[in-house]
N, C-alpha and C positions, 0 to 999 in steps of 0.2 A: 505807456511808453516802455517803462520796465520789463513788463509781459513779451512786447514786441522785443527789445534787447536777447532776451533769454532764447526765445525759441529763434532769430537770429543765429544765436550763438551755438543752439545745439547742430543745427544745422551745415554749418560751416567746419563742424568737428571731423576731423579726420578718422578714420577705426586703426591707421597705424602710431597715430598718436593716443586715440587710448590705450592701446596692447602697452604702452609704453610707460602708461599712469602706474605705478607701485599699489597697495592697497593703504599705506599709510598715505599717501598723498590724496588718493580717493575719500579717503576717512576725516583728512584733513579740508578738502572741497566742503563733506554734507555737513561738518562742523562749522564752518562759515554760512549754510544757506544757501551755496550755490548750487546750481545745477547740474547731476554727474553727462557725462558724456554719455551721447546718445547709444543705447545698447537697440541689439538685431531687432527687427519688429515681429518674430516671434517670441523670441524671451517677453518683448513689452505685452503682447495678448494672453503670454500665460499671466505674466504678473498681476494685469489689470480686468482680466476675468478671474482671477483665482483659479486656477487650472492646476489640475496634476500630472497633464502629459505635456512633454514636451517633443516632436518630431522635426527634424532638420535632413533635410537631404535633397536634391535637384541640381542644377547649375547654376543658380544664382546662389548658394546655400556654398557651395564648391570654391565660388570665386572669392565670398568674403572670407570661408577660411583660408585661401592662398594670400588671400592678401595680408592675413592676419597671425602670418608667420606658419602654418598649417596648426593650429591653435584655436581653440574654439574662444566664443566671446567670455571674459572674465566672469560678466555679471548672471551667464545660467548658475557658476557657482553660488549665486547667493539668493537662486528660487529652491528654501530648504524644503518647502513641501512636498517637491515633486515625487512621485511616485513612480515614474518612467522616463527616461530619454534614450531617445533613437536617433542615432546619427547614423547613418550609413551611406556606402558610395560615398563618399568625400577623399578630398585629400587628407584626411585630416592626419597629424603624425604625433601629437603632443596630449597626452592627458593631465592636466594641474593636478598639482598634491592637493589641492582645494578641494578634491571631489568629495574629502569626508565629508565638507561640510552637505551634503545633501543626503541629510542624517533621513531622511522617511523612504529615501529609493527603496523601491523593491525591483525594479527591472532594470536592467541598463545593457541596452544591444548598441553595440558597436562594431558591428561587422561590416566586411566589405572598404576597410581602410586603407591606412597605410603606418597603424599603431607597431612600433617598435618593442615599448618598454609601457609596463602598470606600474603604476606610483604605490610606495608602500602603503600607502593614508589609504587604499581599495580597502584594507580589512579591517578598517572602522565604520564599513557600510553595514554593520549587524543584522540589519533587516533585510538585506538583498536578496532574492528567492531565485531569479532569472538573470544568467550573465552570458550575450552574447559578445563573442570578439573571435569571430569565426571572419577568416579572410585578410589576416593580418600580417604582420611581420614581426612574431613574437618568437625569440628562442628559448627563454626562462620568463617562469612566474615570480614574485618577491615573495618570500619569505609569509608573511603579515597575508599573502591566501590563504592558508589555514585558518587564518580566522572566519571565514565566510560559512560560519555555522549555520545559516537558515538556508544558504543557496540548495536548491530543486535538481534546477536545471542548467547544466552547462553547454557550452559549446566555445572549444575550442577547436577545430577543424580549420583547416591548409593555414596554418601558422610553419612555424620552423620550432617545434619545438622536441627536447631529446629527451626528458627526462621529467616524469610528471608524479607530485606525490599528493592523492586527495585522500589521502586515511585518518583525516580530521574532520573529513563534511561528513559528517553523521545522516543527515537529514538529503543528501543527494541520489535523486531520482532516475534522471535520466541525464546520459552523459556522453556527449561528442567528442573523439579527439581524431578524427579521421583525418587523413592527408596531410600527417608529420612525420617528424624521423624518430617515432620511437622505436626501440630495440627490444622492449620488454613490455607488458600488462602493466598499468600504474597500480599504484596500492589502493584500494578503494577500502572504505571505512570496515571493520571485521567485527562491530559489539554485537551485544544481545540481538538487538533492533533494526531489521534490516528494511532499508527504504529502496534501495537501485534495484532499476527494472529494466532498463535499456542500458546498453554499451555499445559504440559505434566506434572500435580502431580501424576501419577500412582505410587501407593504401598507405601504411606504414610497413616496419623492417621489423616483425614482432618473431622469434624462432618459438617461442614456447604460450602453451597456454596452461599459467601456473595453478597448482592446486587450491591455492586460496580463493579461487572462483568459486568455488564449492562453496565457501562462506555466505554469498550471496543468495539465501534463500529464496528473493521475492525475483530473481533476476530471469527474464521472459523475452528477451531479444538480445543475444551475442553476435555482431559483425566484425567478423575479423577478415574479411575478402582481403585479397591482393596483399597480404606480407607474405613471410617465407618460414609457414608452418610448414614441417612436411612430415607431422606425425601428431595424429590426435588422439590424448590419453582419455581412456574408459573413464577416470574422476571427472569429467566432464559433466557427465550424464548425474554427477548426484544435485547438480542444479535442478531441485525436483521443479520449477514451474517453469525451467527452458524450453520454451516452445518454438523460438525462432532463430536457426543459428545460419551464418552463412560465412561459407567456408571457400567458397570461388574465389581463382585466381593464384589458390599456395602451391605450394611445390609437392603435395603429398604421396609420399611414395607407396602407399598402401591403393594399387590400381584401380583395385573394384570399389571402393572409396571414392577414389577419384570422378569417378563414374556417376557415381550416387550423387554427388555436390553439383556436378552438373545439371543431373537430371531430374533430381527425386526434391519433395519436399524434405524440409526438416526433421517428419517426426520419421520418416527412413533414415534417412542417416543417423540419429541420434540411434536407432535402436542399432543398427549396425556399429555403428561406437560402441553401444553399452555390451556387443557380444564380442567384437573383434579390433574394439579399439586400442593403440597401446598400453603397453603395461609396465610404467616405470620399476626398472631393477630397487629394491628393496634397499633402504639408508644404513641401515641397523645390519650389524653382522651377526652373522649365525651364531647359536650356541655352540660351542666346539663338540658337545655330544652329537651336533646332529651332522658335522662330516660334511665333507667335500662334495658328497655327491648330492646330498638333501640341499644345499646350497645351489648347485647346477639347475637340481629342477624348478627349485623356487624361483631362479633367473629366468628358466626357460619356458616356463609354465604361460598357455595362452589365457587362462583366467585367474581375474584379482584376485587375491588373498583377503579376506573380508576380513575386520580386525574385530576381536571381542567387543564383545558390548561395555566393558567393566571399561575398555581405553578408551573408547571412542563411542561418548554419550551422542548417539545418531539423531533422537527425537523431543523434540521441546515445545512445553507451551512457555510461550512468556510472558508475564502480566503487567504489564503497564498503570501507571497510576492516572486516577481522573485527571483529566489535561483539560484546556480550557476551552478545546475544543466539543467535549461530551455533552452531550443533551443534557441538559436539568432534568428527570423525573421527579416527580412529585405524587402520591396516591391519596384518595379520599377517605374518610369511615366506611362510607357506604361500600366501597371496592376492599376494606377488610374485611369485611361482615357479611360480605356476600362471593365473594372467591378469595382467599386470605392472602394464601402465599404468590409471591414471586419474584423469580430473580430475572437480572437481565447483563448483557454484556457485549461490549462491542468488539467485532473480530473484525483488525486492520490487515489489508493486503493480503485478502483473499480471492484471487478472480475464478469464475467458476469455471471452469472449463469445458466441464461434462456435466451438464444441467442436469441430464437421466440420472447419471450416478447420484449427484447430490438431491435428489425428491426421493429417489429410491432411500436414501440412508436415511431420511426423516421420516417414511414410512414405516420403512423396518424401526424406525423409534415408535412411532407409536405404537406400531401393533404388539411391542415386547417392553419394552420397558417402561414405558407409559401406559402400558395395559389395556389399549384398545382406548387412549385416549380418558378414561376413566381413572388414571391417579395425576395426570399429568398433560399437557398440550405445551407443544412446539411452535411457534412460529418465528420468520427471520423477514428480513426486513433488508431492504436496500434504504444505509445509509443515506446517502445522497440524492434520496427522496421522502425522509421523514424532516418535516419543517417544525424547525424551533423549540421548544420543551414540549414535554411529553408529560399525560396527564392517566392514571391511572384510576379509574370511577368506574362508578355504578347508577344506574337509572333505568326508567321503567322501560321495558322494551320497545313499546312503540313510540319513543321519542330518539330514540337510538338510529342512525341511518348510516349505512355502511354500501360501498361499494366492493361486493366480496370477492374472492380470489377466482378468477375464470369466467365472472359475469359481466363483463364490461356494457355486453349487450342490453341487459335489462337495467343499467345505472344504478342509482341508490335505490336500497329497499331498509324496510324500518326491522331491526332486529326482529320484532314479533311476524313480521312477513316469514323470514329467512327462516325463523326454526319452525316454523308452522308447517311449510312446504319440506323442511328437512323431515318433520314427525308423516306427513303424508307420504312419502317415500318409505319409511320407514314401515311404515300401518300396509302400505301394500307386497312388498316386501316379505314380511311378517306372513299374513294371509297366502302369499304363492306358494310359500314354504311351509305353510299349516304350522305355526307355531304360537306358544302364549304369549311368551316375549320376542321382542325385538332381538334382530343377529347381535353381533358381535361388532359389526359395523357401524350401528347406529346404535351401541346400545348405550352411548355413553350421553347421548340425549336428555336421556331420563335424568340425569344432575341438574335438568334446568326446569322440569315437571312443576309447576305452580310455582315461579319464583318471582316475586313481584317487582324485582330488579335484576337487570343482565350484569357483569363485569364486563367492562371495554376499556381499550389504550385508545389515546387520541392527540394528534400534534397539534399543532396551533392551526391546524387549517381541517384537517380531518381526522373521524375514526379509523384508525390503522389497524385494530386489533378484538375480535369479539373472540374470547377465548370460554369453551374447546371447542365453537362452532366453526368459525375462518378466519383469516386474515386480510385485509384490504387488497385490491388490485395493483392500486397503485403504488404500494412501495415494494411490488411481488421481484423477487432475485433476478437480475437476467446474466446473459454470461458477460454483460458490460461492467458487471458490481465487481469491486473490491473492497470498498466498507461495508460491513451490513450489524445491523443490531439483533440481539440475540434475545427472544423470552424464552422461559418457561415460566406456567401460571401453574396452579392447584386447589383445590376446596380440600387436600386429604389433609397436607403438612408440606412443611420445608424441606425436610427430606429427600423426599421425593424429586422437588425440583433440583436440590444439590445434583443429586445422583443423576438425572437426564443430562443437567448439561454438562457433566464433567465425560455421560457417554455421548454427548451431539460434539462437545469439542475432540476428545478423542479419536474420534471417527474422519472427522474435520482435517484432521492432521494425518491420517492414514489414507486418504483417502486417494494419494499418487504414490503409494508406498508399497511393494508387495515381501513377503516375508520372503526369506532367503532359506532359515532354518532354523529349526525348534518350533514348538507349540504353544500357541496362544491360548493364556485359560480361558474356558469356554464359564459363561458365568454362569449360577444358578435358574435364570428365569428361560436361557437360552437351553439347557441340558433338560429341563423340566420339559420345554416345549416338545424338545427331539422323542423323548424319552415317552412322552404324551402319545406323538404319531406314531410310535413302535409299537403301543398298546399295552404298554407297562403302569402297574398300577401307580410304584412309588416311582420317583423321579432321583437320579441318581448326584450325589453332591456335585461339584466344579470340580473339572478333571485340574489334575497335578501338569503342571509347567512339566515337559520333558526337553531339560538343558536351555540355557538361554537363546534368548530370541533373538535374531539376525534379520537386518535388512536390506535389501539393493541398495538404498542409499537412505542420506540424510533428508529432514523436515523438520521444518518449525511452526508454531501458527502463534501469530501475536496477538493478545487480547487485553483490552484497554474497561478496567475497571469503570461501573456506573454507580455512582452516587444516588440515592433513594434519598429522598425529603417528606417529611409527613404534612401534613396540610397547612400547617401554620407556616412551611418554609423552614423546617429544622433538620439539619441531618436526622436520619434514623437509623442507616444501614447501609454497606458498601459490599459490592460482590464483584469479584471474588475478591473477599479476603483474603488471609494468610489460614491453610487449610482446607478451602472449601474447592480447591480444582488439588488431587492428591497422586494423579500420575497414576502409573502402573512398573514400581520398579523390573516386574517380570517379566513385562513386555514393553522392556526400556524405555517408558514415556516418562521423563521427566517433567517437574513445573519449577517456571525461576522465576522468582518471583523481584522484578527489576526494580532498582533504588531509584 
């Protein structure tokens, strides 16, 4: 009978009489045993399956919230586990300061409302990665946004808003604010570590595109359509990985420009920017020796003024510390004792662009400073397809099975397959050319001549890595990567592998970069080689730096330290330490190495 009373009772409950319950009066019901008033019958399926998404949106979804003051139900605030809520299309117009309490969110879209005002309690959502509130009726953010240090992704688009400051989201990626009334570019985050890749101001009142965009190293899509640019400055183009900009709709008064925006893709107009782009008049005033009229041309001059290398450090590695996202490695005895050294290293937010270039540059590594593969071997790795920890060992080759890089066709083969058929290539090779030994190509073979154990890397699911034979198919670079893991292995020494990857990073980081002026030292292994094809006996030192090195623009590449474990699970070794990536002050590469 009681049973029956109860669910009577939840039933006859009105939703404008709960909106109306306080929380202390609700607190003061479940203190008694009573029964809370009935909440939406989605919130009750999340609760009662344990659920992390929460989704509300339709016309029945519509009508309880008008009915419910345009105010969502109290009690989603106190599903803390949620991970997601989506409300959108509603009337909705109210957000509770309650929403901290839905401490595990990491997404919360709210678009397509009729949201006014964010409650300050938003920036005790710490965890929040994804925030949409795109279609609203927002003209300012509170204060307490800044604190949304994990958010990714934004979208604020067709709001009313005039003034936006995000140079406290460190960790923001991609970022909406298209169809408001900004005036200006927001400040987007400017440290070491850059994460923003996209920007969407389309269909704002923007007159200038400021130079702290430049800051934005990894930034790969600029939309600024439909404001009222009408002059695009040259520093534009030092956004070395801008690949997509769109410039339709502004007022620009540079015609043949004008032309191009309409017509051409991106990478035409940018280069037409980077030759004929504007050229903001100079902040700093002349030295009085250099006169009035050296001042006129420095205004009037159609190309930038490149600044020293001493003012304006252009090129950066930066090292980041193991993060808790980094693969565990770990390596055996048997992979000491039978290929000793190596190092390894992950480079964040690099996308390939020009796949040719980048195989070219790890060729021209082997054949020169890895010495045809014989001091050293290269391989790279897309991130986002090596699974779980990483194991570093050794075992007898035909227990070994590897799908190798370019063979999808023939599937797994067992190591002693792969170098058998590499030595037969080799043996015929050999014989076309009437020779004793093996080329130069396969001469590095011979290190594995009677070895009764191979060295291989391996994730938790497969072999990645048989080094210096090949590397897996499956985690092979494509121009889709932006994380990828870095070896170098070796039987010589450590050395060896320092020195590679501080020239595979180096390279890495030039690699959209071209010199402006001065000379790059030519190293000894490279002047050797030249000096070789001239026919000269001895090979002549590393030519001398003539004046510092200048470049079209700025570059950075960020690289996130990997932790080495020895077999028992003990640290052993961290790379790159402090030291072991050393720059090149003379051809301006810095290393910074981040706290």
């Amino acid at each position: 009978m009681q049973s029956a009373n109860n669910k009577k009772g939840r039933v006859i409950c009105q939703f404008s009489h709960c909106a109306r319950l306080s929380t202390k009066e609700m607190s003061k019901k479940a203190s008694k045993n009573l029964p809370p008033c009935a909440s939406w019958p989605e919130v009750d399926a999340v609760r009662t399956e344990n659920r992390r998404e929460l989704k509300l949106t339709g016309a029945k979804v519509c009508e309880r919230i008008e009915k419910n003051g345009c105010k969502l139900d109290e009690t989603i605030y106190e599903l803390s586990a949620l991970n997601l809520l989506d409300v959108n299309d509603t009337p909705l117009e109210h957000i509770s300061p309650r929403v901290d309490e839905l401490s595990h969110l990491q997404s919360l879209l709210l678009y397509r409302n009729r949201i006014a005002q964010i409650p300050a309690t938003i920036g005790q959502l710490r965890g929040l990665k994804v925030l949409d509130l795109s279609g609203n009726k927002l003209s300012q953010l509170p204060a307490e946004f800044a604190q949304l240090h994990s958010l990714t992704t934004l979208n604020l688009s067709f709001n009313q808003l005039k003034l936006v400051d995000l140079s406290t989201l460190e960790n923001l990626s991609v970022c909406n604010l298209s169809g408001n009334e900004l005036n200006e570019v927001p400040r987007f985050y400017c440290g070491a570590i850059h994460h923003l890749t996209e920007v969407n101001l389309e269909k704002n009142s923007i007159v200038l595109l400021p130079e702290e965009l430049t800051q934005q190293q990894l930034l790969r899509v600029l939309n600024v359509a439909d404001n009222k640019i009408d002059q695009v400055p040259k520093y534009i183009t030092k956004c070395v990985k801008l690949k997509e900009i769109n410039l339709k709709g502004n007022p620009l008064k540079d015609k043949r420009l004008l032309k191009l925006v309409d017509q051409c893709r991106s990478k035409q107009v940018l280069d037409y920017v980077e030759k004929n782009g504007y050229q903001p008049p100079k902040q700093t005033k002349p030295s009085p020796a250099v006169g009035a009229k050296a001042e006129e041309q420095a205004n009037s001059s159609p190309e930038p003024s490149l600044p020293e290398q001493g003012e304006d450090v252009q090129l950066k590695i930066i090292v980041r510390k193991v993060s808790e996202n980094t693969p565990k490695v770990s390596f055996t005895p048997e992979a000491r004792n039978t290929r000793p050294h190596i190092v390894l290293c992950i480079v964040r937010g690099f996308p390939v662009t020009n796949m040719r270039k980048f195989l070219q540059l790890q060729n021209a590594l082997h054949d020169n400073e890895c010495g045809r593969r014989e001091l050293a071997t290269i391989a790279t790795h897309d991130l986002a397809k090596v699974k779980g920890a990483i194991r570093y060992h050794a075992a007898p080759p035909n227990t070994i099975e590897i799908t190798a890089l370019g063979a999808t066709a023939h599937g797994k083969v067992t190591a002693e397959k792969y170098y058998a058929d590499l030595r037969h290539q080799a043996e015929l090779l050999r014989k076309e050319k009437k020779r004793n030994n093996y080329s130069g190509v396969y001469k590095y073979i011979t290190l594995l001549t009677a070895k009764e154990l191979f060295a291989f890397l391996s994730d938790e699911e497969k072999v990645i890595s048989l080094p210096p034979l090949t590397n897996c198919d499956e985690t092979k670079i494509s121009s889709a990567t932006t994380d990828m893991l870095v070896e170098v292995t070796s039987s010589v020494g450590h050395g060896p592998c320092v020195r590679v990857m501080n020239a595979l990073l180096e390279r890495m980081l030039l690699m959209d970069v071209e010199i402006v002026s001065g000379a790059v030292v030519t190293t000894q292994n490279e002047t050797a080689s030249h000096e070789k094809k001239k026919g000269n006996s001895k090979a002549s030192k590393a030519t001398p730096v003539e004046g510092k090195v200048r470049y079209n623009r700025s570059a950075s590449l960020t690289v996130e330290q990997v932790q080495l474990y020895d077999a028992e699970g003990k640290p052993h070794s961290v790379f790159p330490g402090k030291g072991d990536l050393y720059g090149d002050e003379a051809k301006g590469i810095f290393v910074e190495m981040s706290s």
